[in-house]
Every structure is written in C-alpha cells, then in structure tokens.
N, C-alpha and C positions, 0 to 999 in steps of 0.2 A: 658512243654518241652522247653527245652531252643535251640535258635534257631543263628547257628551264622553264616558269612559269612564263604567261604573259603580262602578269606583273613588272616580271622582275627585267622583262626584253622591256615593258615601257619603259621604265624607272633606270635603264644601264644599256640602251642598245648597243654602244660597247662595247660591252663584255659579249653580247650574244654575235658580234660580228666578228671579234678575235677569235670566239669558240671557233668559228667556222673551219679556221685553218688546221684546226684538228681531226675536221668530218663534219659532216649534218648535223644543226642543231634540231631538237626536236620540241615545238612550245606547244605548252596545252593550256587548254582553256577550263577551266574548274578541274584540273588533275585530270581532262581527258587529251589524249591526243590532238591536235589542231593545225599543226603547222610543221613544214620543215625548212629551215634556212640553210644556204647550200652557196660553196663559195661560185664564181661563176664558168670558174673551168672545170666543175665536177658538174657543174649543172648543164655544160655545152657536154661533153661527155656525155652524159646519160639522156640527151636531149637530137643526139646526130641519128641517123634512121639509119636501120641494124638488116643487115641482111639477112636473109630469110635459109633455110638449110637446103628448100630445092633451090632459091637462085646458085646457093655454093655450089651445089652438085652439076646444076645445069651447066655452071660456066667451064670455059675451057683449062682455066688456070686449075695447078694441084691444088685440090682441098684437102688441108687439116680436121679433119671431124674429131678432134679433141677440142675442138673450137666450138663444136657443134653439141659434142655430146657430154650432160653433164659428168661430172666426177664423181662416183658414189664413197663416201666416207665411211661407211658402214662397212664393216668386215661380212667377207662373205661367208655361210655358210656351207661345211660339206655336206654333201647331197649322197644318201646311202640308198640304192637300190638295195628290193631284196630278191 
C-alpha cells in the first residue's frame, strides 16, 4: 500500500492517482491515517452487496463453504490427551 502525505496528494495528485494501479493509496492528515484512494474497479468490488452464509446455505444451488470459511494460517497444534 503506498502511503502519502496530503501534502504531497495536493502538491502531485498524479502520482497519488497512478499509485492507485498498484492498490489503495493511503493519505494521512499530520502522519495520522485519513484517507484511502482506490481505483474504481476495486472500489465497485468491494462496494457490490456480499451474500450472507445463511442465504448460501439457504439456497438451492451447491455451496462452497471455503468461500465461507475463513483460512486459518496458523499451524495447528497437537492436542495430547492424558
């Protein structure tokens, strides 16, 4: 994520609208967070209304529930009964 001041978005908008095709720009206002700029097919994306895990289940069609369920990254541990 490329991260710039809103200085530098005034002074070069620009560069902060080319950043975009790399992913969300993120501008902050006194070095805090403030803003995110977002090209417009990542913003249609993450802006389309997500269906819910009972409507999946509810419907007729096969559900994928790896769609559903997240992925855990974390290695699991083994479990020792005594």
């Amino acid at each position: 994520m490329t991260i710039l001041s809103s200085r530098e978005v005034n002074q070069d908008f620009g560069r902060a609208k080319k950043a975009t095709t790399q992913g969300p720009v993120m501008i902050t206002d006194r070095g805090r967070p403030s803003l995110v700029l977002l090209d417009i097919a990542t913003y249609r994306r993450l802006s389309e209304p997500q269906e819910s895990v009972v409507d999946g289940l509810a419907s007729d069609d096969t559900v994928d529930l790896d769609d559903y369920i997240p992925y855990r990254s974390a290695p699991s541990r083994k479990i020792i009964f005594d």
